[in-house]
C-alpha positions in Angstrom: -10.4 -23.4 33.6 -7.9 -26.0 32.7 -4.5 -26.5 34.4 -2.4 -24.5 31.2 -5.4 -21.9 31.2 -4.7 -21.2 34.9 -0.8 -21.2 34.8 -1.6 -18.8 31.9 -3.4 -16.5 34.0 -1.2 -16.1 36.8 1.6 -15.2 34.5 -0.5 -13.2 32.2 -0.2 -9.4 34.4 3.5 -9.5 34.2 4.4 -10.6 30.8 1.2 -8.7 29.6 1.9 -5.5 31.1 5.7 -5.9 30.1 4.1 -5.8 26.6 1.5 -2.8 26.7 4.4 -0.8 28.0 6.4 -1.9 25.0 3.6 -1.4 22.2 3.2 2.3 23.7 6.7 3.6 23.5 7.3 1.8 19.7 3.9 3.5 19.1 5.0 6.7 20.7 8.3 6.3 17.8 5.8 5.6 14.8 3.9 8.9 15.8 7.0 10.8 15.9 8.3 9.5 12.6 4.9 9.2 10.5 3.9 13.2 11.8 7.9 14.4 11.1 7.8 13.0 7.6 5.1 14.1 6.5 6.5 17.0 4.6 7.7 14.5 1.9 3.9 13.6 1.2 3.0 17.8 1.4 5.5 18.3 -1.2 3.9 15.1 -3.4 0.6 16.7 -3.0 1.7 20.1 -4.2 3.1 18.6 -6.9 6.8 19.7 -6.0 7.6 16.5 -6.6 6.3 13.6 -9.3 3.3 11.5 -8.6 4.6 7.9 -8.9 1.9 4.9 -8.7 4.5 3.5 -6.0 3.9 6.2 -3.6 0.8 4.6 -2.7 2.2 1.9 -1.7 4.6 4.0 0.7 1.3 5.9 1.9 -0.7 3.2 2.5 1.7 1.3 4.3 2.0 4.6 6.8 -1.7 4.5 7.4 -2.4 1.2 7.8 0.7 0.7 10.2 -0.7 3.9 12.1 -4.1 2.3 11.7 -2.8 -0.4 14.0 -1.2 1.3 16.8 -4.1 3.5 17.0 -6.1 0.3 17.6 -3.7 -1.2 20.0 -3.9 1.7 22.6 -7.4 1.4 22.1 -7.6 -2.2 22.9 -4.8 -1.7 26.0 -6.5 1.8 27.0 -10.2 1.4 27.0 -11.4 1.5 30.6 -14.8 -0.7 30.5 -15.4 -4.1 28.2 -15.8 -4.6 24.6 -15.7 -6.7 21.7 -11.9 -8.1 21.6 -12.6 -10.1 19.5 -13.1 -7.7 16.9 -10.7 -5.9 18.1 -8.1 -8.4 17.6 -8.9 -8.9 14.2 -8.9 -5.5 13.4 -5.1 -5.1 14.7 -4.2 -8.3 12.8 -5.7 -6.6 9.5 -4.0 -3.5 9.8 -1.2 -4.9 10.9 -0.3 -7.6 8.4 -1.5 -5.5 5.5 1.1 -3.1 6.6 4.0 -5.6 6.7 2.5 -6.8 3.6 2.8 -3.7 1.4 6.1 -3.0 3.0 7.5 -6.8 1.6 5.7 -5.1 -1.4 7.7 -2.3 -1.7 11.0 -4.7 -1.7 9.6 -6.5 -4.3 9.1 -3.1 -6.4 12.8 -2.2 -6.2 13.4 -5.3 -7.3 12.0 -5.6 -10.6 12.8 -2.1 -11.2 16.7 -2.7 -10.4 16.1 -6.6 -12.5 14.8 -4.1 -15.7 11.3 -5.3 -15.1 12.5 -8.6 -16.6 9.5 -11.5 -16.6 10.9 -13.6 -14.9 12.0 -11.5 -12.1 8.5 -10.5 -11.5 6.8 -13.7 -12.1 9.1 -15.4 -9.3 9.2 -12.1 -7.2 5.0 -12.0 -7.5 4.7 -15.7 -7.0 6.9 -15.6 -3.3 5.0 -12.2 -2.5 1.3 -13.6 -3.1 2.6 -16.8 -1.4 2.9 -14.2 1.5 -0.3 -12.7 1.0 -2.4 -16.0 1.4 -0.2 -17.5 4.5 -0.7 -13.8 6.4 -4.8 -14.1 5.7 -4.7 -18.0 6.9 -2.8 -16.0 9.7 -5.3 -13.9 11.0 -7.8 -16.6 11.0 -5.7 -17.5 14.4 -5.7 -16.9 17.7 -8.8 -15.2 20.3 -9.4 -12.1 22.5 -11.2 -12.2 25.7 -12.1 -9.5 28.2 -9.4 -9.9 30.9 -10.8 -8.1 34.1 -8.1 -8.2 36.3 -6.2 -6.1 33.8 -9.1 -4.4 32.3 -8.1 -5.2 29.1 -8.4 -7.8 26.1 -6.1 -11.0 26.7 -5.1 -12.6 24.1 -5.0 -17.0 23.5 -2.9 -18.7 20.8 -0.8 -16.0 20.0 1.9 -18.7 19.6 0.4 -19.4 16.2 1.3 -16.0 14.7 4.8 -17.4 14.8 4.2 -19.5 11.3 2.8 -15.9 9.3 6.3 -14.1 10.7 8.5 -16.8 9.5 6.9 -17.2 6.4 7.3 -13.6 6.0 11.1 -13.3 6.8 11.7 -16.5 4.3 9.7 -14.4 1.8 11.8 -10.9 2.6 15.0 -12.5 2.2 14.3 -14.2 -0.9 13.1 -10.8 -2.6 16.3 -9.0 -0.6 17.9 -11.0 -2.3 16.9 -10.6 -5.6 17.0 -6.9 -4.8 20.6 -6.8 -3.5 21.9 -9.3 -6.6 20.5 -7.2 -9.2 22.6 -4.2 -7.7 25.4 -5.5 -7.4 25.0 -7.5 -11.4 24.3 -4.0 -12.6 26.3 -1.6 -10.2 27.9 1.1 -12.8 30.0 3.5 -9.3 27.4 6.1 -9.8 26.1 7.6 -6.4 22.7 6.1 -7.1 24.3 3.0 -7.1 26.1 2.9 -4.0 22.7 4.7 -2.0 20.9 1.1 -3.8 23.7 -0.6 -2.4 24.0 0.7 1.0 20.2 0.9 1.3 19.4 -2.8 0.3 22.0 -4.0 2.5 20.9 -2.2 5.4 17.2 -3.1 4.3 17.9 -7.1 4.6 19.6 -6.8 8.0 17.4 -4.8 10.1 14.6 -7.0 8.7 15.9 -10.4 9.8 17.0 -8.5 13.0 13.7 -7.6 13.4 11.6 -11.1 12.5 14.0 -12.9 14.6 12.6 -12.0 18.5 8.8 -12.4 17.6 9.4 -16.3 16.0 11.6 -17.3 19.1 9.4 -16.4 21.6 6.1 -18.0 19.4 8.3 -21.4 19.2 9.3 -20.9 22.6 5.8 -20.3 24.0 6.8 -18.9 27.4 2.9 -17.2 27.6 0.8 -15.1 26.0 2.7 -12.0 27.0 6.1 -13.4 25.5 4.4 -14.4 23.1 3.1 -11.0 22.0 6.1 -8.8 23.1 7.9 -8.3 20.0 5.3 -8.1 17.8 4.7 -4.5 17.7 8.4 -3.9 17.6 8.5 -5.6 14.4 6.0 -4.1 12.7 7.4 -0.6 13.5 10.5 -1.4 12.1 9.5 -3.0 9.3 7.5 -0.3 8.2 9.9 3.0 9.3 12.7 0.7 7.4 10.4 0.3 4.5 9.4 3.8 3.9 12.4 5.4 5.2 14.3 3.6 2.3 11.8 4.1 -0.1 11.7 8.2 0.9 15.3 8.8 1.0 15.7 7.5 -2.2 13.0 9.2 -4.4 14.1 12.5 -2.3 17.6 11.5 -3.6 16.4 11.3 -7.4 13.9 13.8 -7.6 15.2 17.2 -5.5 12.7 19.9 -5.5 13.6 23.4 -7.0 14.9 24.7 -3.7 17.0 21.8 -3.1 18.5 22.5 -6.8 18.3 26.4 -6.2 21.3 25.5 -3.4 23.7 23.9 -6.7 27.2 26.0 -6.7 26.1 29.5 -9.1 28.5 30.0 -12.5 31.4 32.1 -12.4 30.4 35.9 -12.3 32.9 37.9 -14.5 33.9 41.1 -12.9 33.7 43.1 -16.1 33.4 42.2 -20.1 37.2 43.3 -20.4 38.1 40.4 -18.1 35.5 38.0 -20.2 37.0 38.8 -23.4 40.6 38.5 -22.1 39.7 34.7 -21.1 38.0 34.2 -24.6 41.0 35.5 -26.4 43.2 33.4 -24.6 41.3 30.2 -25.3 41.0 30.6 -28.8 44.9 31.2 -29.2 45.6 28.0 -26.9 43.0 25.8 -28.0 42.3 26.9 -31.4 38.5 26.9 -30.9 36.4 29.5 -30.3 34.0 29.6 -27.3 30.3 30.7 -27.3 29.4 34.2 -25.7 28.9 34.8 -21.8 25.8 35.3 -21.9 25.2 31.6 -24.0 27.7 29.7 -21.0 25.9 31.2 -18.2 22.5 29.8 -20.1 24.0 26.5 -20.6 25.3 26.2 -17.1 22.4 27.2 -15.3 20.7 23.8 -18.0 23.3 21.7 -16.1 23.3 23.1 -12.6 19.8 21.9 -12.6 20.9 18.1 -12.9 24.2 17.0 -13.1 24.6 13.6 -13.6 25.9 10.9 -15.8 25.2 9.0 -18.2 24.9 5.7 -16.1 23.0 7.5 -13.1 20.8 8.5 -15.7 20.4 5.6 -16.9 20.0 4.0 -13.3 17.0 6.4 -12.7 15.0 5.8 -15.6 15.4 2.0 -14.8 14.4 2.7 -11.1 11.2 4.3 -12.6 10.5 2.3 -15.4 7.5 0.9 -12.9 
């Protein structure tokens, strides 16, 4: 064993343990969020709400991220020796692939807010595959041996996973901001609008917050623990983010008939002697002469099923023009 391999060593139950303590509580928060949102996928199923093509992105950016922290605690929890190195890989798959489709899912929002225009999806598609191919040359890195003093897998040169994050936080913030600019180029003060708004701004901050702690510690190299202690961390966040965001808002734009069913009722008219005294009364004022009760209840109940404007309207069949 060299003299870095045995510094490494003597440092590595600390820092390492340090870490599987931190990958098991951000795992115990992505169980807790994937298993108390999963109504919003029942109610897809049941057809309560649309089937969009997106929402597989969304769903299989849950699994896959749930895919890795299930392999994690298997890696960290596994009593007697195994292949780590194929156990390594598998956590870099599931977890890149993850990040990947949730970058993805900023890139949809993107083009959908741009219009779909060409060359918003050409540039968007080129920065996004550019990701794609840097996160495969990614997990090409790094090794996992059978550590028996901790009786676990250790893993060497995870200081090179540091080049795949910040290639993928230059790549977020370039389609954040495409996102964020076409908002604000074609913000018309509907409430959809703002929730974009709010969303995408929230969206870019908490993802550089995010990238930031895992590419410090790769440049800085402390050791293999350091190294690895934010990692996990990130890809939680990246994916609750991603798929909160993306949730929220097609909850926002497609409510189911219950959450319509709670829209303010029409005007109940205690008798038909009251209803005609109001009709009279218009008609002398305003000179027109207004439909019966039975036809304005009809027409209310139309609108009390979606009220909106023209622009949110608008806004919504651009947001799923995709």
């Amino acid at each position: 064993m060299s003299g870095t391999d045995a510094a490494a060593a003597v440092s590595l139950p600390t820092s390492v343990l340090a870490t599987v303590k931190l990958v098991h509580v951000f795992g115990g928060i992505y169980i807790w969020e994937f298993v108390t949102s999963l109504d919003f996928e029942v109610e897809v199923y049941m057809r309560k709400r649309p089937w969009r093509w997106s929402l597989l992105v969304y769903i299989a950016a849950r699994v896959l991220a749930l895919g890795a922290i299930i392999t994690e605690f298997f890696g960290f929890d596994y009593p007697s020796a195994f292949n780590c190195s194929a156990w390594y890989r598998a956590t870099l798959v599931f977890s890149f692939a993850a990040i990947m489709l949730s970058s993805l899912m900023i890139l949809l929002r993107g083009v959908a807010v741009w219009g779909r225009s060409i060359y918003v999806v050409v540039f968007s598609s080129s920065v996004w595959l550019g990701n794609v191919a840097v996160a495969i040359w990614t997990m090409s890195l790094g090794e996992a041996v059978w550590f028996p003093a901790l009786g676990t897998c250790a893993i060497t040169g995870a200081e090179k996973l540091r080049v795949g994050i910040l290639v993928d936080l230059f790549a977020d913030v370039i389609l954040l901001t495409i996102m964020l600019a076409g908002v604000m180029n074609k913000r018309n003060g509907t409430g959809l609008w703002r929730v974009l708004y709010i969303q995408g701004l929230s969206w870019f901050l908490i993802a550089v917050c995010s990238k930031v702690p895992p590419i410090v510690m790769g440049f800085l190299n402390i050791d293999v623990g350091w190294n690895l202690m934010f990692n996990t961390p990130h890809l939680i966040i990246i994916v609750i983010v991603a798929t909160r965001v993306y949730r929220e808002l097609f909850v926002y734009i497609t409510p189911t008939a219950a959450q319509r069913s709670r829209l303010p009722r029409p005007p109940q008219f205690q008798n038909a002697e009251a209803a005609m005294q109001i009709t009279v009364q218009k008609t002398v004022e305003f000179d027109v002469e207004l439909a019966p009760q039975s036809s304005s209840r009809h027409d209310y109940g139309n609108l009390s099923e979606q009220v909106i404007s023209r622009g949110e309207q608008e806004a919504k069949d651009m947001y799923f023009a995709l």
